[in-house]
N, CA, C and O atoms as a GROMACS GRO file, in nm:
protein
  576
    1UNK      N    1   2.030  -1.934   2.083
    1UNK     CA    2   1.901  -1.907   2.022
    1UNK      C    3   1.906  -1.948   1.876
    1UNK      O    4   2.003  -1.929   1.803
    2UNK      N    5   1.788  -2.006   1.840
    2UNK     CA    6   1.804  -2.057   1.686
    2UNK      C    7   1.819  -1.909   1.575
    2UNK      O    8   1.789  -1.791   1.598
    3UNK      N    9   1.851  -1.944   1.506
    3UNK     CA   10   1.895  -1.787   1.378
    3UNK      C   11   1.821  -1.792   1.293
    3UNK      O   12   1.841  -1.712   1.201
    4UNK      N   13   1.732  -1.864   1.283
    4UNK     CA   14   1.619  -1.888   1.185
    4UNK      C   15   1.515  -1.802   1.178
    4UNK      O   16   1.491  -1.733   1.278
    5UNK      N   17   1.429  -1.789   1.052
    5UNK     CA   18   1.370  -1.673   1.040
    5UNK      C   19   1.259  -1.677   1.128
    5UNK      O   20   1.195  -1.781   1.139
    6UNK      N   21   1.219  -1.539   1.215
    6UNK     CA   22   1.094  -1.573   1.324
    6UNK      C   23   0.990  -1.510   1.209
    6UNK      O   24   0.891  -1.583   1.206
    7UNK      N   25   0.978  -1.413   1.124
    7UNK     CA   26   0.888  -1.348   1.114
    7UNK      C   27   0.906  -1.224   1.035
    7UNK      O   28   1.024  -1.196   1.014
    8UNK      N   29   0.822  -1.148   0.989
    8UNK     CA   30   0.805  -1.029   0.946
    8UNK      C   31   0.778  -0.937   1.015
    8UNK      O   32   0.671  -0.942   1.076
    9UNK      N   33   0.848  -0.842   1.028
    9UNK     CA   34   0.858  -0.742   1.156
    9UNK      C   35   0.838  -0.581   1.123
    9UNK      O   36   0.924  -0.503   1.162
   10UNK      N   37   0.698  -0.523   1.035
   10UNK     CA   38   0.667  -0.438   0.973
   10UNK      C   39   0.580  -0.320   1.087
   10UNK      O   40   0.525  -0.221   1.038
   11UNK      N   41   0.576  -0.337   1.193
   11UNK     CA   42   0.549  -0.253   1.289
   11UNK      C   43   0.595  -0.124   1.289
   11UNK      O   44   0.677  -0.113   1.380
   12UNK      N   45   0.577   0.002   1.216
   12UNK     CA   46   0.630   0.141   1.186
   12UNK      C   47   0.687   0.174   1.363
   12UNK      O   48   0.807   0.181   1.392
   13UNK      N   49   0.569   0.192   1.472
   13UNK     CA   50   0.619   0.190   1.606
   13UNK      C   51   0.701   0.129   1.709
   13UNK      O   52   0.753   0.181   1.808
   14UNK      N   53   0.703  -0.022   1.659
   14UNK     CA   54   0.810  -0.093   1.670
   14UNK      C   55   0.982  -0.033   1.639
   14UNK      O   56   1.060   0.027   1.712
   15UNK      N   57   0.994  -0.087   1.486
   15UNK     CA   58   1.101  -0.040   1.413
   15UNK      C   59   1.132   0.092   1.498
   15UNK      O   60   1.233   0.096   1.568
   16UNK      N   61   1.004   0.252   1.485
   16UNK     CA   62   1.095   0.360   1.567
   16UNK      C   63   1.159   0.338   1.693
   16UNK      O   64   1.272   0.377   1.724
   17UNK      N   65   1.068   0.263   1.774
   17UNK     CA   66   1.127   0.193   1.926
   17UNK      C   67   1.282   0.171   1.908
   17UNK      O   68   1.362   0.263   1.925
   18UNK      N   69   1.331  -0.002   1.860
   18UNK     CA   70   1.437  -0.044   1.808
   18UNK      C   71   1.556   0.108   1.779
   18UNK      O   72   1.641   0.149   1.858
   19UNK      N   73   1.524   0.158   1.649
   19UNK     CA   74   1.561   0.298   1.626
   19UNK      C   75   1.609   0.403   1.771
   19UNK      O   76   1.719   0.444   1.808
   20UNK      N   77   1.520   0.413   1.806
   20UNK     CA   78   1.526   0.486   1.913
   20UNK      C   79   1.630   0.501   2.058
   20UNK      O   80   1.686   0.582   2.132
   21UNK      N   81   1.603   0.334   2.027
   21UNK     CA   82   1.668   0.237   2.162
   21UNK      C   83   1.858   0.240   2.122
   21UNK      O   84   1.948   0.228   2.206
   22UNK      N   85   1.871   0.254   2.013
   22UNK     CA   86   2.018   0.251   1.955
   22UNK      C   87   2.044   0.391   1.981
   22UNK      O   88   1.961   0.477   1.953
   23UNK      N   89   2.174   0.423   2.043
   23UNK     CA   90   2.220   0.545   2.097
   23UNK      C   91   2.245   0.594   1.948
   23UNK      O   92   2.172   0.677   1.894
   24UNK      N   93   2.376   0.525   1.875
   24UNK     CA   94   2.383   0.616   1.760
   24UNK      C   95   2.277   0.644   1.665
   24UNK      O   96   2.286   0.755   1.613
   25UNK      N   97   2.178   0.571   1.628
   25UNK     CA   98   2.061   0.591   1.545
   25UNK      C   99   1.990   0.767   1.607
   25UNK      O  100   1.974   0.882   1.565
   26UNK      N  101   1.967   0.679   1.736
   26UNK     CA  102   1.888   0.790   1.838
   26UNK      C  103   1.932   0.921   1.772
   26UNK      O  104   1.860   0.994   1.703
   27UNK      N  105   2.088   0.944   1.811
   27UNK     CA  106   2.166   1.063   1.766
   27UNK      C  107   2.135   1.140   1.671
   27UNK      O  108   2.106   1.260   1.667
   28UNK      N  109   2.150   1.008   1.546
   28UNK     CA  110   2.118   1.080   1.402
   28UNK      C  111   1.960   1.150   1.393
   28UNK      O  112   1.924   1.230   1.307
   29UNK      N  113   1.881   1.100   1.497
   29UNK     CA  114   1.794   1.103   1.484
   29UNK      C  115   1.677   1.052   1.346
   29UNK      O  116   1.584   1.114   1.293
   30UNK      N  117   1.732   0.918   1.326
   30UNK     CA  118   1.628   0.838   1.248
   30UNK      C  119   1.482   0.841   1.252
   30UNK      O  120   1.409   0.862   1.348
   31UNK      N  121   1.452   0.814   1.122
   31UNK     CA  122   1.279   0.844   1.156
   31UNK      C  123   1.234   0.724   1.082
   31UNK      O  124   1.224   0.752   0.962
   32UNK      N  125   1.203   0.601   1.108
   32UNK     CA  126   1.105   0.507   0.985
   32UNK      C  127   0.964   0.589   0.909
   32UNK      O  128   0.882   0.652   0.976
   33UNK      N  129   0.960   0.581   0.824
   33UNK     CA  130   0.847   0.597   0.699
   33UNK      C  131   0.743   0.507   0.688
   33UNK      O  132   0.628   0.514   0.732
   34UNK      N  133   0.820   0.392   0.602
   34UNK     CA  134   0.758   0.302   0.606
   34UNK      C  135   0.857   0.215   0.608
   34UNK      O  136   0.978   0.218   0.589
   35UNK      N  137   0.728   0.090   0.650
   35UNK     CA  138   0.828  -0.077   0.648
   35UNK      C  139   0.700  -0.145   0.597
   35UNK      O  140   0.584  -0.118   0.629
   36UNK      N  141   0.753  -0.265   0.488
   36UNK     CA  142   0.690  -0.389   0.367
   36UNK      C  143   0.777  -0.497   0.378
   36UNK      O  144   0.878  -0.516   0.446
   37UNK      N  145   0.707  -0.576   0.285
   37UNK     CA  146   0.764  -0.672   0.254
   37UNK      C  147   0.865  -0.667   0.147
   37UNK      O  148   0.940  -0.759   0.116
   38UNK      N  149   0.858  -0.546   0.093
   38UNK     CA  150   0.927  -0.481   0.031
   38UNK      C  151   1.078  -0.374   0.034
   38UNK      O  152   1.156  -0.328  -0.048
   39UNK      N  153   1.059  -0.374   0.171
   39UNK     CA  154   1.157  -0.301   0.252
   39UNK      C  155   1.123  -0.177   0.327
   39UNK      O  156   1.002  -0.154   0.336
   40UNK      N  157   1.210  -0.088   0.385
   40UNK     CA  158   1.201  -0.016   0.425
   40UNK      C  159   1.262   0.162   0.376
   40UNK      O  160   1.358   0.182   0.300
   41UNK      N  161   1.189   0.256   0.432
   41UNK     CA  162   1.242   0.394   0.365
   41UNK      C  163   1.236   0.490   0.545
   41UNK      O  164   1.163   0.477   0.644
   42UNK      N  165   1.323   0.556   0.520
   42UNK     CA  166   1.353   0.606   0.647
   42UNK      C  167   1.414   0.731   0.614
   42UNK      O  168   1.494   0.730   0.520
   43UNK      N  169   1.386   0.872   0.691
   43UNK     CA  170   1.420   0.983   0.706
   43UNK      C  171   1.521   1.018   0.816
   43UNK      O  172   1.532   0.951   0.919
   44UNK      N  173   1.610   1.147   0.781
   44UNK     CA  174   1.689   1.204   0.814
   44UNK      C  175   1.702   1.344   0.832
   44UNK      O  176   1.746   1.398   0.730
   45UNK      N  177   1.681   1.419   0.922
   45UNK     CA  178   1.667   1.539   0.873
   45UNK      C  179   1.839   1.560   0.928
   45UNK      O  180   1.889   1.534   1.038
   46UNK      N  181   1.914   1.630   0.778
   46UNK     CA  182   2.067   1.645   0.842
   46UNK      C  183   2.109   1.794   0.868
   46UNK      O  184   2.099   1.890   0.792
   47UNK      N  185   2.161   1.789   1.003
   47UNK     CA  186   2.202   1.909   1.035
   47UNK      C  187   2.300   1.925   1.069
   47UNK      O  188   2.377   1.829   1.078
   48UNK      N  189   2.352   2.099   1.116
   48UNK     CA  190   2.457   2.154   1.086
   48UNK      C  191   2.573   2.098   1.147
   48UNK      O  192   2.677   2.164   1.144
   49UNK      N  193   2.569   1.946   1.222
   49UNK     CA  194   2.648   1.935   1.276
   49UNK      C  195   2.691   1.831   1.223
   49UNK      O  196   2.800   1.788   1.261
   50UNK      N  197   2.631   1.775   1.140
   50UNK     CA  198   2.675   1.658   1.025
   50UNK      C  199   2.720   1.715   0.872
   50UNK      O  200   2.714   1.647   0.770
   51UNK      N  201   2.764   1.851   0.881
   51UNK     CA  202   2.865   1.927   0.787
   51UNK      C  203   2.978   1.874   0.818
   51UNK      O  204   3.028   1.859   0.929
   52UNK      N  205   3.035   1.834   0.665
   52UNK     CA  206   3.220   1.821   0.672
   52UNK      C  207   3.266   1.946   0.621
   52UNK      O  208   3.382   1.973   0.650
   53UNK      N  209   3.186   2.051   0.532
   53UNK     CA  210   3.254   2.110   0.437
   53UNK      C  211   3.152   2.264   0.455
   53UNK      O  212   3.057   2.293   0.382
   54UNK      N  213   3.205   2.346   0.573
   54UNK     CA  214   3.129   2.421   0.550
   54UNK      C  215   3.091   2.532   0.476
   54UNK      O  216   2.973   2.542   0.444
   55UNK      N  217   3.164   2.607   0.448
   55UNK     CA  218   3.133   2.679   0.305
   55UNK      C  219   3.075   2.645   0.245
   55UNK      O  220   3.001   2.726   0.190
   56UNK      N  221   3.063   2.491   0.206
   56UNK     CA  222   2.933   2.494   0.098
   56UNK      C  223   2.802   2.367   0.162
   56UNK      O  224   2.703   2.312   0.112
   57UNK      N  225   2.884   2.363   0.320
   57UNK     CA  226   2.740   2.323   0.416
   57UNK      C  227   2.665   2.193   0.324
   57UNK      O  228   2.551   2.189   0.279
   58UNK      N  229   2.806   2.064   0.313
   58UNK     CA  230   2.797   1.956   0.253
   58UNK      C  231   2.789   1.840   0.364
   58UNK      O  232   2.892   1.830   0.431
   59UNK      N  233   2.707   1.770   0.387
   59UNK     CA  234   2.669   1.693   0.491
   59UNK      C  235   2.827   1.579   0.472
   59UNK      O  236   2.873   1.562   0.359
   60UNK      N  237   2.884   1.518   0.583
   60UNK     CA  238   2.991   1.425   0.563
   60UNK      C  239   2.940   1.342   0.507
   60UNK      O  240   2.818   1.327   0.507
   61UNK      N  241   3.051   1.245   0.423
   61UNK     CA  242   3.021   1.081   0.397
   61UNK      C  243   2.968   1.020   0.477
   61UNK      O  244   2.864   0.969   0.437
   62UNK      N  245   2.997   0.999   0.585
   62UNK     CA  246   3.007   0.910   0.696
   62UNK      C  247   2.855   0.902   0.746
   62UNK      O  248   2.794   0.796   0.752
   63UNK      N  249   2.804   1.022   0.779
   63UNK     CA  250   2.608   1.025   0.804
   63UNK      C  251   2.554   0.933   0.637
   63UNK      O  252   2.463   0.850   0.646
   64UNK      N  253   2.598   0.953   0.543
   64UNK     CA  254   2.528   0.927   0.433
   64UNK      C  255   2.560   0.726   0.463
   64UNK      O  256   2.490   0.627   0.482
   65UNK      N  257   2.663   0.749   0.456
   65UNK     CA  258   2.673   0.556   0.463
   65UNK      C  259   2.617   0.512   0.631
   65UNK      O  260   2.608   0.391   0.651
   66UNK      N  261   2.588   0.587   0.724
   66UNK     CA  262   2.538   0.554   0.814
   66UNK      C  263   2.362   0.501   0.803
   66UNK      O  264   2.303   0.409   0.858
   67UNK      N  265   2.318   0.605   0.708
   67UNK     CA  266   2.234   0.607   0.643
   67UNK      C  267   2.171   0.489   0.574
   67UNK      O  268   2.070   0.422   0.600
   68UNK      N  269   2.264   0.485   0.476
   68UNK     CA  270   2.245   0.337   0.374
   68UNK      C  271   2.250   0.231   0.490
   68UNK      O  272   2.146   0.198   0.546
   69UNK      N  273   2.337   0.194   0.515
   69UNK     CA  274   2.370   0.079   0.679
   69UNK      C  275   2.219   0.062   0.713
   69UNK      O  276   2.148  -0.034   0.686
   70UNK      N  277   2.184   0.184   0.784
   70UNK     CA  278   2.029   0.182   0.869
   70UNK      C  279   1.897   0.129   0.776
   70UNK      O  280   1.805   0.053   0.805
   71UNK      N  281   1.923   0.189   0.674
   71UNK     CA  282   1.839   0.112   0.587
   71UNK      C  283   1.825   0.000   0.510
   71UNK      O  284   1.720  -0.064   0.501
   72UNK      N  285   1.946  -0.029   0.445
   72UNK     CA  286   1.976  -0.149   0.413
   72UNK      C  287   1.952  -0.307   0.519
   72UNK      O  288   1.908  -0.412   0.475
   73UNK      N  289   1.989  -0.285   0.644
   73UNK     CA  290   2.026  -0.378   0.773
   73UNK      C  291   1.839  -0.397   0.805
   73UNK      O  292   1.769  -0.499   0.812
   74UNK      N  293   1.806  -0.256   0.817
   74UNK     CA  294   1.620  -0.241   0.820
   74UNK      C  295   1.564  -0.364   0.694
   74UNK      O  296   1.506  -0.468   0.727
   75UNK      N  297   1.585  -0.339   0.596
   75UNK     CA  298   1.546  -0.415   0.519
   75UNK      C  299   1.486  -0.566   0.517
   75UNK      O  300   1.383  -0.627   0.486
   76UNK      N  301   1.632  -0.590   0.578
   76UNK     CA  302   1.697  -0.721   0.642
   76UNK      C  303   1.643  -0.813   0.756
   76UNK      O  304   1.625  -0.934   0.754
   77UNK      N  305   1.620  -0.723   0.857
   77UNK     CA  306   1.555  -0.693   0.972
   77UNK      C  307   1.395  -0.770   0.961
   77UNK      O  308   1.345  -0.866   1.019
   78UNK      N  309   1.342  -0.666   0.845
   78UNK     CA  310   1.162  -0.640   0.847
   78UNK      C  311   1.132  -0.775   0.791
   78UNK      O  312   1.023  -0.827   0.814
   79UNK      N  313   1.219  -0.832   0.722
   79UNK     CA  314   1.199  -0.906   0.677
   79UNK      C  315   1.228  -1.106   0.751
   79UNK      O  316   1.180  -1.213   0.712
   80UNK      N  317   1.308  -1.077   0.845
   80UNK     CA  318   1.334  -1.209   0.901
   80UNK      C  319   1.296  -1.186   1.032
   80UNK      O  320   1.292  -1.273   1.120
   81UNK      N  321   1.264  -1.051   1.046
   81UNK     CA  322   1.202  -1.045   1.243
   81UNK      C  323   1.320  -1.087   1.338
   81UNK      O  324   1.310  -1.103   1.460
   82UNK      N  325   1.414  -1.100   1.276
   82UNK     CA  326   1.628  -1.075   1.379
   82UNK      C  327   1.690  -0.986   1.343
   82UNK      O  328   1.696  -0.933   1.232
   83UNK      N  329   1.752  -0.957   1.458
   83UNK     CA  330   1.822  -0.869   1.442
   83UNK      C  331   1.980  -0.952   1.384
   83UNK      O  332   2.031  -1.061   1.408
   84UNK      N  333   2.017  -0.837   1.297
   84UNK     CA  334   2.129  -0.864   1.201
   84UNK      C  335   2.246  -0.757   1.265
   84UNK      O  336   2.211  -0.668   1.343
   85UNK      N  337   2.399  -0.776   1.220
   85UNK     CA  338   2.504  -0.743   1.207
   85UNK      C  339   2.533  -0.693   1.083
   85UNK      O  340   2.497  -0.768   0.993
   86UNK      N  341   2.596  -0.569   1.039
   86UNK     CA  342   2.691  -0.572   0.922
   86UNK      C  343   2.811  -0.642   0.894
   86UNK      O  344   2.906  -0.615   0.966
   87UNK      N  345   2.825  -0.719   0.812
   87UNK     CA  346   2.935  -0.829   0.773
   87UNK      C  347   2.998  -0.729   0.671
   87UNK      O  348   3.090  -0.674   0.730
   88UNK      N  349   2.987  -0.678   0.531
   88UNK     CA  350   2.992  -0.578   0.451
   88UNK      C  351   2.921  -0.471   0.390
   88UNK      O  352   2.808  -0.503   0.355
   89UNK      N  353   2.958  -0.334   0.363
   89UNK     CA  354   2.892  -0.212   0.346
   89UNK      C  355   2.963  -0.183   0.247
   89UNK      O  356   3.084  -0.170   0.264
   90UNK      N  357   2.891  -0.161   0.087
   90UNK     CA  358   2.993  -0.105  -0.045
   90UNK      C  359   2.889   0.027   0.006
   90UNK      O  360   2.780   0.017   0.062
   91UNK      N  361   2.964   0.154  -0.032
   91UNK     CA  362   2.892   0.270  -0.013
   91UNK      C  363   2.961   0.348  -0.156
   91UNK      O  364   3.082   0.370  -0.164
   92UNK      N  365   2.860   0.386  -0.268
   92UNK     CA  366   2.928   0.477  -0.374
   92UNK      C  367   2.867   0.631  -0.340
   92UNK      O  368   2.775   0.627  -0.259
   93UNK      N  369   2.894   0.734  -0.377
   93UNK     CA  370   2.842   0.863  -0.359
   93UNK      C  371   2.847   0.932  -0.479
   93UNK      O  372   2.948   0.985  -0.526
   94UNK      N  373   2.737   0.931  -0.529
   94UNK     CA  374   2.673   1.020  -0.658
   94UNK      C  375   2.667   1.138  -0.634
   94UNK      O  376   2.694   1.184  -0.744
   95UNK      N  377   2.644   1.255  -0.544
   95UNK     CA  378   2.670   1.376  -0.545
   95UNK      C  379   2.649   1.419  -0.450
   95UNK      O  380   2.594   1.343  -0.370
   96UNK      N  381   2.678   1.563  -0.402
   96UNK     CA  382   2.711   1.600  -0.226
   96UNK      C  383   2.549   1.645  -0.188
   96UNK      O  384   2.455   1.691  -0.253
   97UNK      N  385   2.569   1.611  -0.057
   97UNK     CA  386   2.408   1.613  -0.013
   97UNK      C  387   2.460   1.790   0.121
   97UNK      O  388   2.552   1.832   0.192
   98UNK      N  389   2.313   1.825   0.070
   98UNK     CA  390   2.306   1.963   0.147
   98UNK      C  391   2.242   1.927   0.303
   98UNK      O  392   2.203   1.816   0.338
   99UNK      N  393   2.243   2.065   0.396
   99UNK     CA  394   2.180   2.005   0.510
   99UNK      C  395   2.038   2.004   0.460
   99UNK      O  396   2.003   2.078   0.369
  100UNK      N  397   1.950   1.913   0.524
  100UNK     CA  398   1.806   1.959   0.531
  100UNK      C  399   1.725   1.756   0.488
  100UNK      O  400   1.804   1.671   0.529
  101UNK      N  401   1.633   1.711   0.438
  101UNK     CA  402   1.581   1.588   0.438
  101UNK      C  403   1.671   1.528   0.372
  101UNK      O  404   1.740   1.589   0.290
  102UNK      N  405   1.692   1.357   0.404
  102UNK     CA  406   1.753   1.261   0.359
  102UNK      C  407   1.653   1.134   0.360
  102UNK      O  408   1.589   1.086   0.455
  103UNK      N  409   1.659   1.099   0.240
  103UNK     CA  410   1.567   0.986   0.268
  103UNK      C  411   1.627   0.888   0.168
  103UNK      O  412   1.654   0.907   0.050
  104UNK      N  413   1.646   0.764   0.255
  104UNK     CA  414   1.689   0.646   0.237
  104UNK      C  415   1.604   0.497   0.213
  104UNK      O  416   1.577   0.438   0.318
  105UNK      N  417   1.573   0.451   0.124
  105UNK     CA  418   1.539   0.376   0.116
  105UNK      C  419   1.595   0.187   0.090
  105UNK      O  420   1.682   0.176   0.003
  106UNK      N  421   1.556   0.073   0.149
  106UNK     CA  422   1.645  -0.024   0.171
  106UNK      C  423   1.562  -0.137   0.114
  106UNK      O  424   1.448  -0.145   0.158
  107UNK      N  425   1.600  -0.221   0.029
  107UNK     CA  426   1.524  -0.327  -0.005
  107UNK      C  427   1.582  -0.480  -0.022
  107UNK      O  428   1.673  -0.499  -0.104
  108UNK      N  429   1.554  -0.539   0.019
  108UNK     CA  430   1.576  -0.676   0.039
  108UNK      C  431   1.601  -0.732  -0.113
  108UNK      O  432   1.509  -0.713  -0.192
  109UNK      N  433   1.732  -0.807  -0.168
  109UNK     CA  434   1.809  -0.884  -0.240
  109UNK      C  435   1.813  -1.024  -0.252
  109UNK      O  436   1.781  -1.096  -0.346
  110UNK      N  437   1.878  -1.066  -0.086
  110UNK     CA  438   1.848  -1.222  -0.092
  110UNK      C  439   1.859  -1.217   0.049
  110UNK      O  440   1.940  -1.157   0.119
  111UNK      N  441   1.772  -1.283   0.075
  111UNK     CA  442   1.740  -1.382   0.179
  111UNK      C  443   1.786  -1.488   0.258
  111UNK      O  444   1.705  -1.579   0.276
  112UNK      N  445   1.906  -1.500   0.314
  112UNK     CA  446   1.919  -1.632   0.354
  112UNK      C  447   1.919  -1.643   0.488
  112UNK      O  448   1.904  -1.542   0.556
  113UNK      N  449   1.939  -1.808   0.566
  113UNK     CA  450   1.938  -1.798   0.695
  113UNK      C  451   1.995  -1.788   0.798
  113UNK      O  452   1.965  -1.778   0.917
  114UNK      N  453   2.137  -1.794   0.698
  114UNK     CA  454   2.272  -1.716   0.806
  114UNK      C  455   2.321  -1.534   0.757
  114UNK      O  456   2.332  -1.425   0.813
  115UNK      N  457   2.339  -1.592   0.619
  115UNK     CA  458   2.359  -1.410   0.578
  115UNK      C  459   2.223  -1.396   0.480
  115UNK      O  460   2.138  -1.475   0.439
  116UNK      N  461   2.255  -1.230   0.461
  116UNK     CA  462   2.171  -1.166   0.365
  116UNK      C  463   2.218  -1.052   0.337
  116UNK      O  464   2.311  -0.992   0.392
  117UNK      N  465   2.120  -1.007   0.205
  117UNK     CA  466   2.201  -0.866   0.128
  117UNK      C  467   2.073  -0.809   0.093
  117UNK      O  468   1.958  -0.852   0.078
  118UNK      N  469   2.144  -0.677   0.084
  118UNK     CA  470   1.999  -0.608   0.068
  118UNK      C  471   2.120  -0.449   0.014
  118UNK      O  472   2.239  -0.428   0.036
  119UNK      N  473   2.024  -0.379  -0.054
  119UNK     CA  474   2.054  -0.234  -0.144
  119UNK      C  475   2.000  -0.133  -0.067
  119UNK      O  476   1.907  -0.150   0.012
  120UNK      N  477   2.060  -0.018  -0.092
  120UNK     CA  478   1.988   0.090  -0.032
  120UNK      C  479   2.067   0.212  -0.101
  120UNK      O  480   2.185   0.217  -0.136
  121UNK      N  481   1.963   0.309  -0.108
  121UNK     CA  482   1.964   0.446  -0.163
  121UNK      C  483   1.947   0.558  -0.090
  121UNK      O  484   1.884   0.549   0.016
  122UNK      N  485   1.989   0.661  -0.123
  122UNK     CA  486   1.964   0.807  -0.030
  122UNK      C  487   1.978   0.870  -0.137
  122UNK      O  488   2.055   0.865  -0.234
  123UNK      N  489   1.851   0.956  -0.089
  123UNK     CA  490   1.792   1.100  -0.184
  123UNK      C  491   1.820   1.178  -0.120
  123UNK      O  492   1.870   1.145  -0.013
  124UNK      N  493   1.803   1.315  -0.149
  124UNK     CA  494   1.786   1.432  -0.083
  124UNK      C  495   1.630   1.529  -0.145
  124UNK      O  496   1.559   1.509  -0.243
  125UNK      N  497   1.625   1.605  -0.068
  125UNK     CA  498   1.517   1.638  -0.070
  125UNK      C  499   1.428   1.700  -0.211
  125UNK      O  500   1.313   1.743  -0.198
  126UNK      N  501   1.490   1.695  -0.324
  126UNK     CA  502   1.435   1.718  -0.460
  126UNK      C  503   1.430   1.578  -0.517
  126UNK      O  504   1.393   1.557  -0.633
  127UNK      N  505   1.467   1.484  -0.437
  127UNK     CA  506   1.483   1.372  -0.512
  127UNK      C  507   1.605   1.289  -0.596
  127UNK      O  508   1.611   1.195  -0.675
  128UNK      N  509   1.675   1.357  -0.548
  128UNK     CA  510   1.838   1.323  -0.649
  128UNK      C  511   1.915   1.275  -0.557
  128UNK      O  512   1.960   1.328  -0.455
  129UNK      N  513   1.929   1.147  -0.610
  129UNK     CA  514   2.036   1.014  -0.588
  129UNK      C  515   2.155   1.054  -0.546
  129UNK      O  516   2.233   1.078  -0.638
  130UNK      N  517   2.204   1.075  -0.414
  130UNK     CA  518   2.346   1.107  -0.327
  130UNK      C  519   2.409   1.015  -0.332
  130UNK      O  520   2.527   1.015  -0.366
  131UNK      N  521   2.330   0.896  -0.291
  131UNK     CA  522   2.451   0.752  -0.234
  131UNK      C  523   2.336   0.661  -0.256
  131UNK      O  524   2.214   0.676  -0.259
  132UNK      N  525   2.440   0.535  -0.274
  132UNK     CA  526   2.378   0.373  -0.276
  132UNK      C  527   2.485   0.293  -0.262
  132UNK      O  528   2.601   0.306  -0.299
  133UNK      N  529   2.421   0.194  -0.192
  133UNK     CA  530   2.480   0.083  -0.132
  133UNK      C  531   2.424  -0.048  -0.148
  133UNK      O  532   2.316  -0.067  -0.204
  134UNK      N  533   2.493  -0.138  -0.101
  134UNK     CA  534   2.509  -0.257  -0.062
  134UNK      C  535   2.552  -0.361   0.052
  134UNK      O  536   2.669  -0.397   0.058
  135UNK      N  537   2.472  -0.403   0.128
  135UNK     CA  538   2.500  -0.456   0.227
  135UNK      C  539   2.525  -0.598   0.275
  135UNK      O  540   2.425  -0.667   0.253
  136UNK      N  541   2.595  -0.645   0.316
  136UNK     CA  542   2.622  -0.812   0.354
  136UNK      C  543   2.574  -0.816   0.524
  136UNK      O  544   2.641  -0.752   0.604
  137UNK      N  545   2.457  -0.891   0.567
  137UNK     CA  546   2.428  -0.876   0.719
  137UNK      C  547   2.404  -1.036   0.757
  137UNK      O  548   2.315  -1.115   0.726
  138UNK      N  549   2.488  -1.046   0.814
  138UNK     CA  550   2.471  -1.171   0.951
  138UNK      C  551   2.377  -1.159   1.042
  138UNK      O  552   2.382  -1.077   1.134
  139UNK      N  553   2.270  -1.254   1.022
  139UNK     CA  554   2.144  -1.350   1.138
  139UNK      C  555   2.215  -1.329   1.265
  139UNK      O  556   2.305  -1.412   1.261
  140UNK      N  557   2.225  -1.250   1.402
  140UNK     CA  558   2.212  -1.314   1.487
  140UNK      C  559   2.208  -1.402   1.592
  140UNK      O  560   2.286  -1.455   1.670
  141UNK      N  561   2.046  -1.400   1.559
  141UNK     CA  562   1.959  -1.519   1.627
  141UNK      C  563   1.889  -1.460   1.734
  141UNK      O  564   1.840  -1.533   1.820
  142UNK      N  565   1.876  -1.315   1.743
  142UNK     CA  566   1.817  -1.273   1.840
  142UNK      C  567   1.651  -1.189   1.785
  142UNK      O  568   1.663  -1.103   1.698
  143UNK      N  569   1.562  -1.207   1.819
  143UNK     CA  570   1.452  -1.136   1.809
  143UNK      C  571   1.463  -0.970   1.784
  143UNK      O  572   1.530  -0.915   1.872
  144UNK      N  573   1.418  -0.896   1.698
  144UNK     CA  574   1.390  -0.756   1.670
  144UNK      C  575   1.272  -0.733   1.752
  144UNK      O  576   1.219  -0.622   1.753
   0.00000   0.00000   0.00000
């Protein structure tokens, strides 16, 4: 199949479909927000079972960069209408996220027609910066 860009793929019901259709996404239970040309922002509601640290009931790393991934790759996605691979994931963590909303937002960097990069952030529910990333995603060639 050619790897070339089909399209812009900003369908909120779509994207949840896709979402949906992925067992681990499913799991986390992902939610799309919105999707632009601008990128995408996507919810999380994290629970008690995505605690590493319970005493102080600190959601793991691992949901948070799962997180960035989903959004960042979304980005990627909305924007070339293929589905992409992660090639590389930088994940930094600015401060520990509690259970309860996560919201991630992913925006498109560069564009190209084999790879692309794109940023992404996670808030928590007052608004304060947990994690951000960076993503390297490989074209495909298959339709979203």
């Amino acid at each position: 199949m050619n790897a070339s860009v089909t399209g812009a793929f900003h369908d909120l019901a779509r994207i949840q479909d896709r979402l949906d259709r992925t067992p681990f996404n499913a799991w986390l239970a992902l939610r799309a927000v919105s999707a632009s040309p601008d990128g995408v922002v996507f919810e999380l509601k994290a629970r008690q079972e995505f605690v590493s640290t319970p005493e102080r009931q600190i959601v793991h790393g691992g949901v948070l960069a799962s997180l960035l991934d989903a959004a960042a790759i979304y980005a990627v996605i909305t924007a070339t209408g293929c589905l992409q691979t992660t090639v590389d994931l930088r994940v930094d963590y600015h401060a520990t996220a509690a259970v309860g909303l996560l919201r991630a937002r992913g925006t498109l960097v560069r564009l190209g027609k084999t790879l692309s990069c794109s940023d992404a952030r996670v808030e928590d529910e007052a608004g304060k910066l947990v994690a951000s990333g960076r993503g390297t995603f490989l074209n495909i060639g298959l339709p979203a």
